[in-house]
LUMSEBA-760617 format. One record per residue (C-alpha): x, y, z; residue in one letter. Coordinates in steps of 0.05 Angstrom, whole numbers, padded with zeros to 5 digits, always signed. Example, Ala and Ser with C-alpha at 12.3 -4.5 7.8 and 13.67 -1.06 7.14 Angstrom:
residues 2
+00246-00090+00156A;+00273-00021+00143S;
***
This chain:
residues 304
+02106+02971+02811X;+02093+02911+02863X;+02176+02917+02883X;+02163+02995+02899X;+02107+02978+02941X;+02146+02935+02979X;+02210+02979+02980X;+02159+03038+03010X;+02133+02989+03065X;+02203+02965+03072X;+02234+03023+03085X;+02182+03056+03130X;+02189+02989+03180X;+02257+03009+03186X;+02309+02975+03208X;+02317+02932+03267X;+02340+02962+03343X;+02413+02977+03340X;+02421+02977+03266X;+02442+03039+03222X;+02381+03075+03188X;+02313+03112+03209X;+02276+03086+03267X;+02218+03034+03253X;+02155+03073+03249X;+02080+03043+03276X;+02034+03030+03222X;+01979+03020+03267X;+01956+03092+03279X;+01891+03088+03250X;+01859+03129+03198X;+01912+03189+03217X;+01851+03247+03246X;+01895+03319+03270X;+01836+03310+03334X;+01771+03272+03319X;+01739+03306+03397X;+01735+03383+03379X;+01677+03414+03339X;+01723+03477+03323X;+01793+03459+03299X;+01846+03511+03303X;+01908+03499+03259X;+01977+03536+03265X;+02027+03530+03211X;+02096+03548+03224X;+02126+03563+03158X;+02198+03546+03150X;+02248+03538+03087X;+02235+03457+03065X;+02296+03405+03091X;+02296+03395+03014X;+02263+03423+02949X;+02294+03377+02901X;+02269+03307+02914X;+02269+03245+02877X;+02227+03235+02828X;+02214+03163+02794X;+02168+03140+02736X;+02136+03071+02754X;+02097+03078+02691X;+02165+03071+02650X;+02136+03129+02602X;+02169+03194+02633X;+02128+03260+02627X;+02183+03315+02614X;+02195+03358+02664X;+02179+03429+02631X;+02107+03394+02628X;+02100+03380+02697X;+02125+03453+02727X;+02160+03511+02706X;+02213+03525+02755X;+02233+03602+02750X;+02299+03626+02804X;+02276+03676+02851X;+02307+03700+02910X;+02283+03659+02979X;+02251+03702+03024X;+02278+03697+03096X;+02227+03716+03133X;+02189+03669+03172X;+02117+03663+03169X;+02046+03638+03224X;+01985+03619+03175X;+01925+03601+03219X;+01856+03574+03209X;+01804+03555+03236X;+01762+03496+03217X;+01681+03469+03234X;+01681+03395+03248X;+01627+03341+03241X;+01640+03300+03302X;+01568+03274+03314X;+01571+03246+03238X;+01641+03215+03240X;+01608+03179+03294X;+01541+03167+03272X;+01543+03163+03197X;+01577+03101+03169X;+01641+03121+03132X;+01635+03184+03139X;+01706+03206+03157X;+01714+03268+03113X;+01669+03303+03170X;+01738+03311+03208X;+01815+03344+03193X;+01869+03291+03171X;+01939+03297+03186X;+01956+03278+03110X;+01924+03348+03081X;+01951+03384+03145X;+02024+03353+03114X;+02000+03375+03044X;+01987+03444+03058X;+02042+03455+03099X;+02094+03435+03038X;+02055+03484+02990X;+02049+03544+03033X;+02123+03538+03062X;+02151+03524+02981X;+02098+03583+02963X;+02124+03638+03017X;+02203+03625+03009X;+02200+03612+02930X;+02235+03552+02936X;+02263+03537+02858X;+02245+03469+02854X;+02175+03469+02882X;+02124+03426+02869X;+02083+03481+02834X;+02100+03536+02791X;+02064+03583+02824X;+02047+03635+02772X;+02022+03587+02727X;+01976+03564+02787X;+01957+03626+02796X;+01918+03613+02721X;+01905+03548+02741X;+01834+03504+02757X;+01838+03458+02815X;+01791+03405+02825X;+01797+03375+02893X;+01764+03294+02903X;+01740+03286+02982X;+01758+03348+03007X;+01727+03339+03075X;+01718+03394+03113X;+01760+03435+03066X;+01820+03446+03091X;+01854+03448+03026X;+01813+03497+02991X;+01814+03550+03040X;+01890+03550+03047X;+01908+03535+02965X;+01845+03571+02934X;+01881+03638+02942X;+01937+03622+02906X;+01901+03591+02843X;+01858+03614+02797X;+01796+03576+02813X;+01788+03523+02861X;+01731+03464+02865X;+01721+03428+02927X;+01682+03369+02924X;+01656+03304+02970X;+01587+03278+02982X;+01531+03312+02994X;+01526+03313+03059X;+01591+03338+03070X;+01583+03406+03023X;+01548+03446+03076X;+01609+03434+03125X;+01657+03459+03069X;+01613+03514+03055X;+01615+03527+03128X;+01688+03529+03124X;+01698+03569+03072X;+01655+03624+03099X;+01688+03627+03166X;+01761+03631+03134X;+01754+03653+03065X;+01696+03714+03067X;+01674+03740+03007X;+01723+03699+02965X;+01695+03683+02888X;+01751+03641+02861X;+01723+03580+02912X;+01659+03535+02903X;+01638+03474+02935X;+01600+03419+02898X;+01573+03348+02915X;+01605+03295+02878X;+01592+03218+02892X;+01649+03179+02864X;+01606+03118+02867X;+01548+03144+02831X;+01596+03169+02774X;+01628+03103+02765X;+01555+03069+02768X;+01534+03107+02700X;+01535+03108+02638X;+01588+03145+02596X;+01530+03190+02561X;+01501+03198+02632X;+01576+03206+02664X;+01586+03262+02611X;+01520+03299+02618X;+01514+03285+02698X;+01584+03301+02719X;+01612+03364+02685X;+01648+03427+02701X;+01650+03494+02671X;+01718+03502+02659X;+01758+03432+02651X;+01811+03432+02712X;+01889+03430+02702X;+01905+03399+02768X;+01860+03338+02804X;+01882+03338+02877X;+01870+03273+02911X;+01893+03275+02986X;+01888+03220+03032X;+01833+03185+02995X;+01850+03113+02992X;+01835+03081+03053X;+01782+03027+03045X;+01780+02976+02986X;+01716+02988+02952X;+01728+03056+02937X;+01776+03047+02882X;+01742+03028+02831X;+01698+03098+02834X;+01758+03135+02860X;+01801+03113+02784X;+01739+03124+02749X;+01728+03194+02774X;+01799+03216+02761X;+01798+03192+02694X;+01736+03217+02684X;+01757+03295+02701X;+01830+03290+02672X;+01838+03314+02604X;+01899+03287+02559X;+01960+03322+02562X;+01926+03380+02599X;+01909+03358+02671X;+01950+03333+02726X;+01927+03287+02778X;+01964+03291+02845X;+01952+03230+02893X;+01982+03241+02967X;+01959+03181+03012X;+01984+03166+03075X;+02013+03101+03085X;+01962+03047+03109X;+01945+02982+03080X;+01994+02955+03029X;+01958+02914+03006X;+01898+02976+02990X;+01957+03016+02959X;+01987+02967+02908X;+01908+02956+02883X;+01899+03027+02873X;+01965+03031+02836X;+01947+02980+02798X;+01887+03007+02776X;+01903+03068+02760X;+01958+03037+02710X;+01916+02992+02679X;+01885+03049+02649X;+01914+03062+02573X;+01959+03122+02560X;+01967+03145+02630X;+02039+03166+02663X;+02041+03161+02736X;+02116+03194+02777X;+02128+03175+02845X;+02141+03247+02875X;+02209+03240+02916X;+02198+03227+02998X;+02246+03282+03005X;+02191+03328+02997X;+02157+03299+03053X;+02165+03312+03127X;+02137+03251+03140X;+02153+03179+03110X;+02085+03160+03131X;+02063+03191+03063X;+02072+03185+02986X;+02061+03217+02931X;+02046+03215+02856X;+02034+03249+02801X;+01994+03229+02738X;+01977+03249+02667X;+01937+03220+02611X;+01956+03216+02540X;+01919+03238+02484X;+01916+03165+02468X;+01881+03147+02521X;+01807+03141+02513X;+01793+03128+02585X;+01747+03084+02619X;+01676+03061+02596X;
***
């Protein structure tokens, strides 16, 4: 796991001027905001056909979770058409710069990235998407940090029921969100959930504190690992939520400190029973990002 660390670092330094390979890229762009200065966001997506819908998929956990139980790929025909999906989203500039940490009040260019895959692989049926899309259709997703809810308002209509969550003070500004882009929808809801509370209880208070009504069967986790002492709550709330050999956990971070990465890697692993993939790069646009998917074992009796 520590070599594929480096290899991603490795390879998004590129190679040196006048060499074969991609160009180097900066690592020191900061936390990655779309435009931390506007209180209304508007965000165009230009839906096109992915460079690649097969990507490369590698187990780090050495325990590979079979394909058919990850997604059901079904052929369709692509649809040619081309596609404009536009929102438009509240932001929380005065608290981004007033409240300590609070950086969820603001879009990131890592769930911009994220929604763009899904909705292009969703409108041209692309046969090896990340998602089967019918059985997401059924499908609960619980989101970790949303933000300002980007994610839910563009994904919620294509699943069955969708959960955003982040801190309290944050739920009014998804709320917000949703109303403005998603009227009258019932299928979303937005919740407060503090990671760090959850990880601070007990396991009788964890289970009678932090519950849902319907267990989910995908855990998104986008762009969430960016400071140190949040992965410790971060693992414990995944774990806590993911149900063996039902729910998938998919983890999209943008490349930042290696050092951050590796830990959280680690600590996801060192829980019992679970399987984490590497998700190819070739289903990113960007090689500032990775991605993995996870799933616990029946084995596994989680964290205390």
């Amino acid at each position: 796991m520590k070599r594929r660390i480096f290899l991603i670092y490795t390879n998004l330094k590129g190679t040196s001027s006048g060499s074969e390979g991609p160009a180097a890229v900066d690592l020191s762009h900061g936390l990655g905001y779309v435009d931390s200065s506007k209180g209304l966001l508007e965000i165009s997506f230009d839906l096109s056909i992915p460079e690649s819908s097969e990507g490369n998929s590698e187990d780090i956990s050495q325990t590979k979770v079979k394909s058919k139980s990850k997604r059901l790929i079904k052929r369709k025909n692509v649809k040619i058409s081309a596609k404009t999906v536009e929102v438009q989203l509240f932001q929380d500039i005065t608290s981004l710069r007033s409240r300590k940490g609070d950086t969820g009040s603001v879009v990131w260019k890592a769930s911009v990235e994220f929604a763009h895959l899904v909705l292009s692989q969703h409108h041209f049926n692309v046969e090896n998407s990340l998602f089967d899309f019918d059985r997401l259709k059924a499908s609960h997703i619980l989101e970790l940090g949303s933000g300002t809810g980007l994610l839910g308002v563009l994904i919620s209509p294509l699943s069955g029921r969708y959960t955003v969550t982040d801190i309290q003070e944050l739920v009014p500004l998804i709320q917000k969100n949703v109303t403005k882009n998603l009227p009258g929808s019932s299928n979303i809801t937005a919740e407060s959930l503090d990671w760090i509370a959850l990880r601070a209880s007990s396991p009788l208070q964890r289970n009678r504190l932090f519950r849902l009504d319907n267990d989910p069967d995908l855990i998104l986790v986008v762009d969430c690992i960016y400071h140190p002492s949040l992965i410790a709550p971060l693992i414990s709330t995944l774990d806590h939520f993911a149900v063996p050999l039902k729910t998938h956990v998919l983890v999209l971070s943008e490349l930042r400190s290696e050092d951050v990465l590796r830990d959280f890697l680690s600590s996801w692993l060192e829980i019992p029973g679970w399987k984490i993939h590497n998700v190819g790069e070739k289903l990113l646009r960007n090689r500032r990002y990775v991605m993995w998917i996870g799933v616990k074992s029946a084995a596994s009796k989680g964290l205390t």
